[in-house]
N, C-alpha and C positions, 0 to 999 in steps of 0.2 A: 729626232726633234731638233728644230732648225734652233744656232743659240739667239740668245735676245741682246739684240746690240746696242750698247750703251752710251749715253753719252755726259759726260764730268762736267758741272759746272762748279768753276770752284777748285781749286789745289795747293791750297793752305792747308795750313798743321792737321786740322782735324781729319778733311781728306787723303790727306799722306798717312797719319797713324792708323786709320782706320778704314777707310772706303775701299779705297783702290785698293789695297791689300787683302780686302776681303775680299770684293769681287773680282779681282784676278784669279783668286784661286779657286770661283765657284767656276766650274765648268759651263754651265747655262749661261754666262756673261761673254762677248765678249767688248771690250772698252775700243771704240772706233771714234771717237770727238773727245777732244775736252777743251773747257773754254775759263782762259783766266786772262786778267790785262796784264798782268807783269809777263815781260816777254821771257827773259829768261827763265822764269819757275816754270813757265808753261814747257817750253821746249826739253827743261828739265824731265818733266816728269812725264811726253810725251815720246823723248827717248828711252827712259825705263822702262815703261809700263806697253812699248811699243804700241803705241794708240799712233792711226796714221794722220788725222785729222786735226789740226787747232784754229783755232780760233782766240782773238783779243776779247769777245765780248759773248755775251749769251744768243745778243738777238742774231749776229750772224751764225753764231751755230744752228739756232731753230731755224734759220730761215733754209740754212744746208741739207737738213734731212739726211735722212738716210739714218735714223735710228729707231729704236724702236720704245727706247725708255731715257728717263734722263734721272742723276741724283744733283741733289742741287745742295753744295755744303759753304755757306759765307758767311760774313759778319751778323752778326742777329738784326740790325737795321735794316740791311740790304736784301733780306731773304724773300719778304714777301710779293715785293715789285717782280723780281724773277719769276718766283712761283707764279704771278698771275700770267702773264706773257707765256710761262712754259702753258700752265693751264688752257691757256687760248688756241693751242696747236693741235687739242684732241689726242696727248701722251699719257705716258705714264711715268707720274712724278714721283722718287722719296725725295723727301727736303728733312733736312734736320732741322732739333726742334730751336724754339718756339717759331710755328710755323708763321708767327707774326706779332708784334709788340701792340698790336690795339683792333683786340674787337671788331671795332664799327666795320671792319674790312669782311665780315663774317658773309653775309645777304650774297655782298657782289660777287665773292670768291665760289660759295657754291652756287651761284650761277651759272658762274664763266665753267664752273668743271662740268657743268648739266650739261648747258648749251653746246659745248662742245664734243662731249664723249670726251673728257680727261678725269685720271681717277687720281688723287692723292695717298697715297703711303709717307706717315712723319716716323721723323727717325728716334721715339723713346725706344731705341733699343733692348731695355729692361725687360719686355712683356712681350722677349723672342728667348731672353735667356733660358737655358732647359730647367734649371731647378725655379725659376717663377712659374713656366708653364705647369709645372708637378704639383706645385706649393697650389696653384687656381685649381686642378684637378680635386686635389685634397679636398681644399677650402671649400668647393664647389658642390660636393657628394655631403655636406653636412647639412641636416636644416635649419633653414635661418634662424630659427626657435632657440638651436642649442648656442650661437654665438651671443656669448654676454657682454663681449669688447674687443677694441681691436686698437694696438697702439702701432705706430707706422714714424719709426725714428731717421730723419736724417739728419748727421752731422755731416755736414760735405768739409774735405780737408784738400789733402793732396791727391787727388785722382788717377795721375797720368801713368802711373809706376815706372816712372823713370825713363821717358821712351826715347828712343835710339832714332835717328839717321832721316831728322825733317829737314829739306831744303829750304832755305829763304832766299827768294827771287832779291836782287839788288834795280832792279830796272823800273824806270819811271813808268808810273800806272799809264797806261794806253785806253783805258777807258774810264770814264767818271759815273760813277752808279748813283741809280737813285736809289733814294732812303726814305722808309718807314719811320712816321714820328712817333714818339712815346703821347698815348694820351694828352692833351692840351692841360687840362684839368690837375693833371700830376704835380705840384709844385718843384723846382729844380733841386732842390736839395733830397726828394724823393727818387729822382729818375732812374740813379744808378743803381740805389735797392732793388726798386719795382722791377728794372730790368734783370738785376740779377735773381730776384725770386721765380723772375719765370722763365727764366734757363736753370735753373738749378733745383729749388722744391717743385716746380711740376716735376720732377722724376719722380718722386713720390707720391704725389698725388694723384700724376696720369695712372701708378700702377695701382693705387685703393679703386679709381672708378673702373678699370680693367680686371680688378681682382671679383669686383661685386657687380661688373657691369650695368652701373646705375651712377648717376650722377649724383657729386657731394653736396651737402648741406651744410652752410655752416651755422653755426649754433653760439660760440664765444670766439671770441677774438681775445688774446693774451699777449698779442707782441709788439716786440719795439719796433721803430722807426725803422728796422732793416729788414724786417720781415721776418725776426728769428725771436722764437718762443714756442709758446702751446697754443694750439689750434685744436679747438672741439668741435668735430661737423657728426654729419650721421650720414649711414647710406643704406635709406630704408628705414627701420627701426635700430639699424647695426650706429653704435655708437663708437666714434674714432677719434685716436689722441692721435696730432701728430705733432710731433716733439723735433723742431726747426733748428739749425745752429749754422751758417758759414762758414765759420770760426776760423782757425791759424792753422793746425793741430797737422802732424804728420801724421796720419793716417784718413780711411775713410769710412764710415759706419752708418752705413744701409740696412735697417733693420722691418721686417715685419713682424707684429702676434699679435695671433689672433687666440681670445681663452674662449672656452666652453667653461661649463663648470666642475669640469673632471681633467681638462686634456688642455694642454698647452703648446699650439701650433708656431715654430717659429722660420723665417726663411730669412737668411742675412748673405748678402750680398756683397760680390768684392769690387775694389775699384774699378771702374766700368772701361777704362784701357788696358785693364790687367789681362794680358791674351790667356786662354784655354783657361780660365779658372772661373767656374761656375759657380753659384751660392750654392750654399748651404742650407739643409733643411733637419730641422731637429722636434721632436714629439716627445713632448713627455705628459704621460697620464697614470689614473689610476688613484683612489681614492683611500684606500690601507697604506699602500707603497706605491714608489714612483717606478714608473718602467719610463725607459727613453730608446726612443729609436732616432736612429742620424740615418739621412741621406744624402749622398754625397754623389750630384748624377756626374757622368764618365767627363770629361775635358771638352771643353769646347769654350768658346769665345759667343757673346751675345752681336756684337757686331760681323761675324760671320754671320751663325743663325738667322738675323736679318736679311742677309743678302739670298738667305732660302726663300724667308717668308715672302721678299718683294718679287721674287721669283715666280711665288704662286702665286701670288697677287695680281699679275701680271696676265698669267695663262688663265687664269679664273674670271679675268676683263675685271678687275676691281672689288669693290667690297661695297659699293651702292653711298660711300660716302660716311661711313661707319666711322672708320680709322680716323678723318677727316674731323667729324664731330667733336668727337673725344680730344684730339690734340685742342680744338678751337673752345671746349669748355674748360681747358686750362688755363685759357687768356683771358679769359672773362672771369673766372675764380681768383685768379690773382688782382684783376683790377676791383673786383667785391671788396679782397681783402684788403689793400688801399686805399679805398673809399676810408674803412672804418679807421685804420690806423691816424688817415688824415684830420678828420672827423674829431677825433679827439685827443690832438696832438694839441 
């Protein structure tokens, strides 16, 4: 099987920590372009990663061909204008998330992937990790009947677990991007929340409608001006706490549970750059006395794993727009939740 050749849009920090690292070391890749304006990072990272191709900009990469897939990892403003353009070429895209700061972009974007034969893959990570995939299995084999609640905690803190050895290019940008504006609507002292709720609690949110394959409801709104509090939605008749914080704090605390009314389902999660350290899955049930089982599935990193899934994503021509949905109903769940915050501020 011929490998599938890639091409990097993008080699900044998050690309460095995680992308290129992963799919250099999946065999099915190999990395043949990559396109950033700062000249030196590019060439930086086009000398290690021996990529023979660079490029200052996206559109000359696209227009260069000769790949078969693209990842696309930039500043959250800049992300969607690229995605469209890659979209326009009939590829296959992952873009990290949020696939885009506003909605209204929803119509045009699955168009342009219709019209063209382009399939989208976003990058929540999370819902490639092996102990999520185990946790859905779990969750999945129970009948909806038996789940009486479901709390979904994130405190986002320090994420990165200390990571080693990013380059920062020194060299004046060679290209000027365009930018995606935050909703009009959003008042200015709102923006930087709104933006940070939807890079940060869509991780938890992408993985309840992934866990229940069904889109959220919300039901009460309980937070501040940052987007951090208690949030009561439902998915289905399944009633969910999801319990918000940004906060300071060194550490990071990704939690799921799910109860029945016997059995207490939990899956906790580690910093999401923490290489080979999978979550955690712990059961405890039983109605006299408690039994607990832990699983703890073997090492692996969720950002490798990804670089499986876009693999099969790939050879299977896409997922019909699925993946796609799901990232784009987190854009719109977080400007709901904005609405209301605004509303009665």
């Amino acid at each position: 099987m011929e490998r599938i050749r890639l091409a990097i849009i993008g080699a900044g920090f998050v690309a460095q920590q995680c992308h290129l690292p992963a799919f250099s070391a999946n065999t099915d890749f190999v990395i043949t372009h990559v396109a950033d304006p700062i000249e030196d990072l590019r060439q930086h990272i086009a000398s290690k990663y021996f990529i023979p191709k660079q490029f200052s900009n996206h559109r000359s990469l696209l227009d260069s061909g000769g790949f078969d897939a693209v990842v696309v990892t930039l500043p959250r403003n800049q992300t969607l204008p690229v995605v469209q353009d890659c979209a326009s070429t009939g590829t296959f895209i992952l873009t990290e998330k949020p696939i885009c700061l506003n909605s209204s972009c929803t119509s045009s974007l699955m168009s342009t992937c219709v019209s063209n034969g382009s399939h989208i893959m976003t990058g929540y990570m999370r819902q490639h990790d092996v102990s999520f995939k185990q946790f859905k299995t779990i969750i999945n084999q129970l009948p909806g009947q038996e789940i009486q609640s479901v709390s979904a905690t994130l405190h986002g803190g320090y994420s990165y677990a200390n990571p080693l050895g990013t380059f920062k290019g020194i060299s004046e940008l060679t290209f000027r991007p365009e930018i995606q504006e935050i909703p009009k609507w959003i008042p200015e002292k709102y923006k930087s929340d709104y933006e940070q709720f939807v890079n940060l609690f869509s991780h938890i949110t992408h993985l309840i409608d992934k866990l229940f394959e069904r889109k959220l409801r919300t039901l009460y709104n309980c937070l501040n001006g940052a987007g951090e509090g208690v949030l009561l939605c439902e998915s289905g008749e399944i009633p969910i706490v999801f319990n918000l914080m940004r906060g300071k704090q060194y550490k990071w605390n990704e939690v799921i549970d799910v109860y029945t009314k016997t059995t207490h389902y939990q899956l906790s999660l580690q910093p999401a750059f923490l290489r080979n350290v999978p979550g955690h899955i712990l059961i405890s049930s039983g109605e006299s006395e408690t039994k607990s089982v832990n699983i703890q599935p073997a090492w692996s990193w969720s950002f490798y794993e990804q670089t499986k899934a876009f693999s099969n994503f790939i050879r299977a021509d896409g997922d019909h727009g699925i993946d796609l949905e799901r990232a784009l109903r987190q854009v719109s769940f977080a400007e709901d939740i904005f609405r209301d915050i605004i509303s009665r501020a």
